[in-house]
FIPA-423520 format. One line per 2 residues: their letters; for each residue x, z, y of N, C-alpha, C. Coordinates in steps of 0.001 Angstrom, whole numbers. Layout:
<nodes>
a) X/Z/Y/X/Z/Y/X/Z/Y; ...
</nodes>
This chain:
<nodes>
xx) -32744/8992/-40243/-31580/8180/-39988/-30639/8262/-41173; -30225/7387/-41104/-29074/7287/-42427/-27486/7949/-42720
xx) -26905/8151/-43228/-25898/8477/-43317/-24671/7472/-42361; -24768/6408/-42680/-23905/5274/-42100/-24375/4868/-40218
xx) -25404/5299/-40261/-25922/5012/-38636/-25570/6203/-38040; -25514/7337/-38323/-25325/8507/-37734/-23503/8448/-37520
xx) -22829/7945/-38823/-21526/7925/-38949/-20742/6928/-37665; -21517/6204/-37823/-21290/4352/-36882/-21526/5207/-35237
xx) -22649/6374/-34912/-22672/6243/-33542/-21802/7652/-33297; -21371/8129/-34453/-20585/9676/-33910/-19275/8354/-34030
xx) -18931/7578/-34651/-17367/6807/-34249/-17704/6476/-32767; -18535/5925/-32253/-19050/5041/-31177/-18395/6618/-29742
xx) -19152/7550/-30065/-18903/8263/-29196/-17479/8767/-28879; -16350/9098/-30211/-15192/9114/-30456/-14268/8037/-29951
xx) -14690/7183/-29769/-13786/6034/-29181/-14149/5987/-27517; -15501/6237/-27146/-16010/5918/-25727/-15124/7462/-25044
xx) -15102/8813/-26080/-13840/9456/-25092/-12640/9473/-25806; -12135/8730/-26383/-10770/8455/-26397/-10351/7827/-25343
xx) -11475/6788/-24752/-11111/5799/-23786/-11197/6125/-22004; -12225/6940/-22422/-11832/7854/-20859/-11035/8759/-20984
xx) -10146/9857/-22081/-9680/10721/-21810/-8004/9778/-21718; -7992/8764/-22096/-6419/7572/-21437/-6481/7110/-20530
xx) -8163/6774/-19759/-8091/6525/-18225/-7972/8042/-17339; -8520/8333/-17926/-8471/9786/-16365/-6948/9879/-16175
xx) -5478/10064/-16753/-4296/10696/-15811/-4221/9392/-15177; -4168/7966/-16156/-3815/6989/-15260/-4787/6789/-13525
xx) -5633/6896/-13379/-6494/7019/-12474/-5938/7993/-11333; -5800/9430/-11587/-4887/10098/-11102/-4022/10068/-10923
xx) -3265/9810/-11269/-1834/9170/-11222/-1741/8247/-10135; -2749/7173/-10147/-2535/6549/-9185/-3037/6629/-7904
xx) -4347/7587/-7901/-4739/7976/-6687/-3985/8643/-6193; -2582/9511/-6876/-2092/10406/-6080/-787/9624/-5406
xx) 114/8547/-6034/734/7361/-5678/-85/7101/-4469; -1193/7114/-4471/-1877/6053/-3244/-1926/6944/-1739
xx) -1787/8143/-1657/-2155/8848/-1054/-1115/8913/664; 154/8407/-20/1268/8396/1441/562/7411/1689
xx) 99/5990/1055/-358/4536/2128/-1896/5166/3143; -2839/5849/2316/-3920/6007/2791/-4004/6815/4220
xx) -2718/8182/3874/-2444/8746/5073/-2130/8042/6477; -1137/6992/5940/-618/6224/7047/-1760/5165/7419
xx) -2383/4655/6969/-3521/3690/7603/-4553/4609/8320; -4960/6165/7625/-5760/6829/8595/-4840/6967/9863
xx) -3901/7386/10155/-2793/8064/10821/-3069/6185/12254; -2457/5154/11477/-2988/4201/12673/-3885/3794/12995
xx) -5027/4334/12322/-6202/3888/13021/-6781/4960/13846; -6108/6034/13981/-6123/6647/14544/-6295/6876/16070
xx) -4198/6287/15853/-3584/6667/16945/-4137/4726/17677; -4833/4046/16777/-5218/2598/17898/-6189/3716/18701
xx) -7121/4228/18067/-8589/4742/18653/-7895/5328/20086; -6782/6116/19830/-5819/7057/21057/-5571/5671/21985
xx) -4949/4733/21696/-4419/3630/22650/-5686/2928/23055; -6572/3099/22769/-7724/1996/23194/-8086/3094/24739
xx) -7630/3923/25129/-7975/5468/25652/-7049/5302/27005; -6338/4379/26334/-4805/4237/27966/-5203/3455/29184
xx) -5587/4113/30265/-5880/3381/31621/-4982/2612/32126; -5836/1555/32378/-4784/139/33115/-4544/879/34203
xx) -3138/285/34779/-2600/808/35759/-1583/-385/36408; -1587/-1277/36592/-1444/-2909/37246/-2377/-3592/37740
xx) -2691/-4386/37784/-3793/-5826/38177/-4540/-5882/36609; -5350/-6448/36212/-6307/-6153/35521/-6197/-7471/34535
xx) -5102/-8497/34982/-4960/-9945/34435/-3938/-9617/33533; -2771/-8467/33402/-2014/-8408/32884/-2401/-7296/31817
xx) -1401/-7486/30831/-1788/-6604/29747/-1352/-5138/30075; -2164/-4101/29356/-1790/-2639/29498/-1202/-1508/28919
xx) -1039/-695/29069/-549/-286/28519/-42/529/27064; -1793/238/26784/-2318/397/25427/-2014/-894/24657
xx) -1390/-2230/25021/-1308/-3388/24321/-649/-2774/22856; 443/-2810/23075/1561/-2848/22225/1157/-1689/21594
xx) 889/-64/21826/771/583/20611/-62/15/19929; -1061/-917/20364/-2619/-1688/19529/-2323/-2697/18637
xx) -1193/-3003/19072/-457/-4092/18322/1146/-3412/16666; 1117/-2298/17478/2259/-1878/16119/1335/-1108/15549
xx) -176/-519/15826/-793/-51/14868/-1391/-1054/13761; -2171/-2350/14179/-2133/-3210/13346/-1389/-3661/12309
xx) -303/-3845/12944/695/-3689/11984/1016/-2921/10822; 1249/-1846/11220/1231/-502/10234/-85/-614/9433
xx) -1282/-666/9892/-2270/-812/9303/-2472/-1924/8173; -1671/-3184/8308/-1918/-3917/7701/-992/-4295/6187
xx) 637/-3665/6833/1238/-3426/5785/811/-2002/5110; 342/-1252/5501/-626/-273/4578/-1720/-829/3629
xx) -2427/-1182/4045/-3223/-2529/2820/-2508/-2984/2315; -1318/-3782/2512/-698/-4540/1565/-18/-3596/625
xx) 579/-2686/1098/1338/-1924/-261/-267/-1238/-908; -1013/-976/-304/-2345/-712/-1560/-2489/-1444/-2068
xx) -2625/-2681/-1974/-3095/-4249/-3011/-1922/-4432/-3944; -778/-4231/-3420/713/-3951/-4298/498/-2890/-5481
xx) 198/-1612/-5240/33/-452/-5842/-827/-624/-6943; -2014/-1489/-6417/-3188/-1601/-7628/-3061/-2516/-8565
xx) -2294/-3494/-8277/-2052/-4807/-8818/-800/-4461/-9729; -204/-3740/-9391/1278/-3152/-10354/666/-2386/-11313
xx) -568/-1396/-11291/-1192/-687/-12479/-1703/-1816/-13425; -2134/-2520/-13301/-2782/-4059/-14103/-1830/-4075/-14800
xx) -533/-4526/-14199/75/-5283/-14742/2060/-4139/-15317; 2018/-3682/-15822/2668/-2385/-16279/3874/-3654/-17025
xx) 4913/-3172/-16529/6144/-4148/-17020/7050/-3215/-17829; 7865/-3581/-18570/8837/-3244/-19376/9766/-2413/-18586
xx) 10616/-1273/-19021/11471/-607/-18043/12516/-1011/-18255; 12917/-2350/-19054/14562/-2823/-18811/13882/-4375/-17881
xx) 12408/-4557/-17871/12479/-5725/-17050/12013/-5033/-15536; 11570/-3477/-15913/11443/-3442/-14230/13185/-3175/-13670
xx) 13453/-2713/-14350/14812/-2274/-13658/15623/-3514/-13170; 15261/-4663/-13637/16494/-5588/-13161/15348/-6305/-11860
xx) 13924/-5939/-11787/13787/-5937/-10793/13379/-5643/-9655; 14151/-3785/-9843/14225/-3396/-8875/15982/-3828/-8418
xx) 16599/-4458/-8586/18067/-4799/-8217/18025/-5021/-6859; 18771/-4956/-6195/19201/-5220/-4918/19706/-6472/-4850
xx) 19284/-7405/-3850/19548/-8545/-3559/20586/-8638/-2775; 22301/-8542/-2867/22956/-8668/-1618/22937/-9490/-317
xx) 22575/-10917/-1082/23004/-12054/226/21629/-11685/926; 20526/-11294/79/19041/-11132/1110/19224/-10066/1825
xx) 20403/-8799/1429/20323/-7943/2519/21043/-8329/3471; 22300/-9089/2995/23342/-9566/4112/22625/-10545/5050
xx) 22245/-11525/4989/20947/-11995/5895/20071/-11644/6600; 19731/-11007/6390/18701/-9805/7021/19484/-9148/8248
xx) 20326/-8529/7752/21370/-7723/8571/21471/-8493/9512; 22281/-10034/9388/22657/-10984/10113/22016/-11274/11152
xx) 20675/-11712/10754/19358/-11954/11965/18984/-10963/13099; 18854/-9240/12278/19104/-8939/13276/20355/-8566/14108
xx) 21605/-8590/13528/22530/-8353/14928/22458/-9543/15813; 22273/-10985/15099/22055/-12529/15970/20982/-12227/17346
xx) 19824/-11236/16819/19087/-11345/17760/19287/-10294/18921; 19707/-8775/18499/20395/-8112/19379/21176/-8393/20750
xx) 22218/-9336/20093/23411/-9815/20508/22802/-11237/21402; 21828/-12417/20757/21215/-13000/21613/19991/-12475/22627
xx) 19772/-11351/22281/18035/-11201/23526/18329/-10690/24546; 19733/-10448/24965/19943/-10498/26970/20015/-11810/27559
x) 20418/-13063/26855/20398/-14131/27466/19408/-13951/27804
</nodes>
């Protein structure tokens, strides 16, 4: 083998771990970020498996009593996926820290709105 082929595949190898030794913290890094969502999606699929477990105790036409925890575990479950698809999709895409900061800003009128709806609905759901 030649001087220049031997040279060409010891660069080759020098770059192939330069390039994993800059992925491995990021990787970590983010598996360990990921780890409160993963808890919480095990955590409701859990506690559905627990509610699927709740004996009807009415007429059999009406819903039971396992409905609703089956229904806020979904939930939970599903905004758990979504902040994972959030989480992974934000490593892609790595923004500037004077453009993340303006948007992490707080939206007033979107919080004041928010607020609004729910005291509107509070205040309307005894009618």
């Amino acid at each position: 083998m030649s001087e220049k082929a031997i040279s060409d595949s010891t660069d080759e190898r020098r770059v192939q771990e330069a390039g994993t030794k800059e992925r491995h913290p990021v990787s970590r890094s983010l598996l360990l970020s990921l780890i409160p969502e993963v808890v919480l999606l095990a955590a409701a699929v859990y506690l559905f498996v627990v509610a699927l477990g709740f004996k009807q105790v009415g007429p059999s036409d009406q819903i039971g009593p396992g409905f609703w925890p089956q229904v806020l575990c979904v939930g939970i479950g599903i905004g758990a996926l979504v902040r994972i698809g959030q989480k992974l999709r934000s490593r892609e895409r790595r923004v500037a820290g004077a453009a993340a900061s303006e948007a992490d800003e707080v939206r007033m009128p979107r919080v004041a709105l928010g607020i609004a709806l729910v005291v509107g609905y509070v205040v309307g759901a005894p009618l």
